[in-house]
Every structure is written in structure tokens, then in C-alpha cells.
C-alpha positions as CSV (number, residue, x, y, z in Angstrom):
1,X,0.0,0.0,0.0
2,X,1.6,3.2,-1.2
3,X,2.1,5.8,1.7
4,X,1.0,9.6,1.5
5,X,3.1,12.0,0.8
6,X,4.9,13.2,3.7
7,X,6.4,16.7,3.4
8,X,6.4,19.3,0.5
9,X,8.6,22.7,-0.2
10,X,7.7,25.2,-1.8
11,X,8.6,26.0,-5.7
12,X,12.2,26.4,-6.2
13,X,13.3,25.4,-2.9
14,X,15.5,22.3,-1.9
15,X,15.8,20.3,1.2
16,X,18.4,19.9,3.3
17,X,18.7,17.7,6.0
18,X,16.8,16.2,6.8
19,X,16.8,15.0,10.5
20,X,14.7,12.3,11.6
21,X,14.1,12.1,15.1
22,X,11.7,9.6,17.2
23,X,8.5,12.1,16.3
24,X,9.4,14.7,14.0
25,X,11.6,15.4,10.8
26,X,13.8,19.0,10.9
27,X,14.2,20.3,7.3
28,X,16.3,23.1,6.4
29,X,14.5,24.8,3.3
30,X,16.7,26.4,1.0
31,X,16.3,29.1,-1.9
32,X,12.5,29.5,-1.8
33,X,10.9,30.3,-4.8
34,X,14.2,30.8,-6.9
35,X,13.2,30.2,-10.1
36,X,14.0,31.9,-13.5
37,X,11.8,35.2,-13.9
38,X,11.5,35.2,-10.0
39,X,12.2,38.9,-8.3
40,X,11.4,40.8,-5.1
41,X,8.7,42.4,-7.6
42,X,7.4,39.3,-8.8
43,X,8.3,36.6,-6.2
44,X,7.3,32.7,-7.3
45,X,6.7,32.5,-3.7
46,X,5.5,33.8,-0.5
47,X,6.7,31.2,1.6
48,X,7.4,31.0,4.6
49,X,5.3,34.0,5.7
50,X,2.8,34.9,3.2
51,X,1.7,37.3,0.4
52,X,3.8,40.5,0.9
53,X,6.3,39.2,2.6
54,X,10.1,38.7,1.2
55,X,10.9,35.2,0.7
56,X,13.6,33.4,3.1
57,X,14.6,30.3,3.7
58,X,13.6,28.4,7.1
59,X,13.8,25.5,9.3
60,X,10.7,23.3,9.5
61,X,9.5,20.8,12.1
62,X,7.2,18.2,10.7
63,X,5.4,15.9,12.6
64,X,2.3,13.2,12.0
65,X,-1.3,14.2,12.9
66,X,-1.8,11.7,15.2
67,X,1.3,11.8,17.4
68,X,3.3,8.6,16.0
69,X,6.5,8.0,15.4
70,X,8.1,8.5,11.9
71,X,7.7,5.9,9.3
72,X,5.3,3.6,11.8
């Protein structure tokens, strides 16, 4: 049975990391929305904080719904 998809960054980002602990995955996400065309003007994304916003990149926590351990 195939599993859902776990964890998603936004266009033109990478992953780095990631670290895998008992309940959660840290994910350093890198070069949000840097695509060609991109600009401060015209941003292919908003992430992390939303429309207006300047893009940067972050580190995530990511953690299942129902409080279980990774990959269980």
C-alpha cells in the first residue's frame, strides 16, 4: 500500500537535511521560490510567511497528525 506524501517545499526550494528524530523530521528549506523570472517584484513564492512578505529560507518541524513515530 503506497504511503501519502509526507512533506512538500515550496517552488524552487530544496531540502536539506533532513533529520529524523523519534516524532518529528527537521528540514532546512533552501532558496524559496528561486526560479528563473523570479524577483522581489514578482516573487514565485511567498513562503514562509505569506503574500507580501520577502521570501527566506527556514527550518521546519514536521510531525504526524496523530502523534506517532516517523515511518510507523
Amino acid at each position: 500500500m503506497p504511503r501519502p506524501q509526507f512533506l512538500t517545499v515550496p517552488t524552487g526550494a530544496e531540502t536539506c537535511g533532513p533529520l529524523v528524530q523519534d516524532r518529528r523530521v527537521l528540514v532546512a528549506v533552501q532558496h524559496p521560490g528561486e526560479i528563473d523570472g523570479a524577483s522581489v517584484g514578482k516573487p514565485a513564492s511567498t513562503w514562509p510567511d505569506g503574500p507580501g512578505k520577502i521570501v527566506r529560507p527556514a527550518v521546519v518541524a514536521v510531525w504526524r497528525a496523530d502523534g506517532r513515530d516517523i515511518g510507523s
